[in-house]
C-alpha positions in Angstrom: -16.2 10.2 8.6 -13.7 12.9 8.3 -13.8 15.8 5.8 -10.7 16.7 3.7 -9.7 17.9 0.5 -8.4 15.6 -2.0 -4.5 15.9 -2.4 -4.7 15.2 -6.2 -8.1 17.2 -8.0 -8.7 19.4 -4.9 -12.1 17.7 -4.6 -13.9 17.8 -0.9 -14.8 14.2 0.0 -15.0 11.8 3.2 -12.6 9.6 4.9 -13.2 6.7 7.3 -10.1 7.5 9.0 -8.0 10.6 10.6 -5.7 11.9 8.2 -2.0 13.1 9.5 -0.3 15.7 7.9 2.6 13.3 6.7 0.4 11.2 4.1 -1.6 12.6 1.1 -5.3 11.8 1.1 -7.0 11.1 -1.9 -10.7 11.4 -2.7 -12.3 7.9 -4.3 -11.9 8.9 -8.0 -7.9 9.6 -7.2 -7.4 6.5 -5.4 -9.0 4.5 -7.6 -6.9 5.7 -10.7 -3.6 6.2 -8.9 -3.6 5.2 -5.3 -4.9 1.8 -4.7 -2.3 -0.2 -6.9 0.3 1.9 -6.7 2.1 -0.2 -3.4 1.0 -3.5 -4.4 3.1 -4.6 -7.2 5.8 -4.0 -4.7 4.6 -5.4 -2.2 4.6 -8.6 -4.1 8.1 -8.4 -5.4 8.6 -8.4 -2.0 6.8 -11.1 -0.4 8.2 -13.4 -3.9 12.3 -12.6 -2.4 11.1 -13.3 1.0 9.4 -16.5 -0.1 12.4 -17.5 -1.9 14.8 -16.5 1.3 12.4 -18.9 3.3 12.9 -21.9 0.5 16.6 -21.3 0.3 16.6 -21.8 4.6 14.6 -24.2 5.3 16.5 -26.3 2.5 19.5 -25.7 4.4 17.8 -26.8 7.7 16.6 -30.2 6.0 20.0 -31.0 5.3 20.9 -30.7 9.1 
Protein backbone atom coordinates (compact mmCIF):
# COMPACT_ATOMS: atom_id res chain seq x y z
CA UNK A 1 0.00 0.00 0.00
CA UNK A 2 1.08 3.43 -0.91
CA UNK A 3 0.36 6.55 1.11
CA UNK A 4 -0.87 9.73 -0.64
CA UNK A 5 -3.06 12.60 -0.16
CA UNK A 6 -6.35 12.60 -1.80
CA UNK A 7 -6.48 15.01 -4.88
CA UNK A 8 -10.08 16.07 -4.18
CA UNK A 9 -10.75 16.60 0.08
CA UNK A 10 -6.94 16.58 0.93
CA UNK A 11 -7.65 13.46 3.00
CA UNK A 12 -4.43 10.97 3.70
CA UNK A 13 -5.48 7.40 2.59
CA UNK A 14 -3.88 4.19 0.98
CA UNK A 15 -3.51 3.00 -2.50
CA UNK A 16 -2.85 -0.55 -3.89
CA UNK A 17 -0.92 0.92 -6.58
CA UNK A 18 2.13 3.59 -7.33
CA UNK A 19 0.77 6.80 -8.17
CA UNK A 20 2.52 9.05 -11.07
CA UNK A 21 2.49 12.49 -11.02
CA UNK A 22 0.31 12.76 -14.34
CA UNK A 23 -3.03 11.17 -12.77
CA UNK A 24 -4.99 12.49 -9.68
CA UNK A 25 -5.44 10.06 -6.87
CA UNK A 26 -8.48 9.98 -4.99
CA UNK A 27 -9.11 8.65 -1.55
CA UNK A 28 -12.24 5.95 -1.36
CA UNK A 29 -15.01 8.54 -0.42
CA UNK A 30 -13.83 10.72 -3.64
CA UNK A 31 -13.75 7.94 -5.98
CA UNK A 32 -16.79 6.61 -4.96
CA UNK A 33 -18.74 9.93 -5.47
CA UNK A 34 -16.92 11.22 -8.55
CA UNK A 35 -14.23 8.88 -9.78
CA UNK A 36 -15.48 5.39 -10.37
CA UNK A 37 -18.32 6.23 -13.00
CA UNK A 38 -17.05 9.04 -14.30
CA UNK A 39 -15.20 7.00 -17.64
CA UNK A 40 -17.66 4.41 -17.90
CA UNK A 41 -20.62 5.89 -19.64
CA UNK A 42 -18.08 6.69 -22.24
CA UNK A 43 -16.64 3.87 -22.43
CA UNK A 44 -19.96 2.39 -23.44
CA UNK A 45 -20.84 4.89 -26.01
CA UNK A 46 -17.90 3.68 -27.26
CA UNK A 47 -17.94 0.00 -27.31
CA UNK A 48 -22.04 0.57 -28.74
CA UNK A 49 -20.19 2.62 -32.23
CA UNK A 50 -17.66 -0.01 -32.35
CA UNK A 51 -20.29 -2.72 -32.10
CA UNK A 52 -22.31 -1.17 -34.69
CA UNK A 53 -18.92 -0.60 -37.00
CA UNK A 54 -18.49 -4.46 -36.59
CA UNK A 55 -22.35 -5.19 -37.67
CA UNK A 56 -22.17 -2.76 -40.58
CA UNK A 57 -18.69 -5.06 -41.80
CA UNK A 58 -19.36 -8.17 -41.36
CA UNK A 59 -22.78 -7.45 -43.26
CA UNK A 60 -20.69 -6.30 -46.03
CA UNK A 61 -18.41 -9.45 -45.83
CA UNK A 62 -21.62 -11.84 -45.91
CA UNK A 63 -22.59 -10.39 -49.03
CA UNK A 64 -19.14 -11.39 -50.58
Amino acid sequence: MHKVTCDKCNKECEVPFKPTESKPVYCSDCFRKNGSGSGSNNSSKGLDEINKKLDKILGILEEL
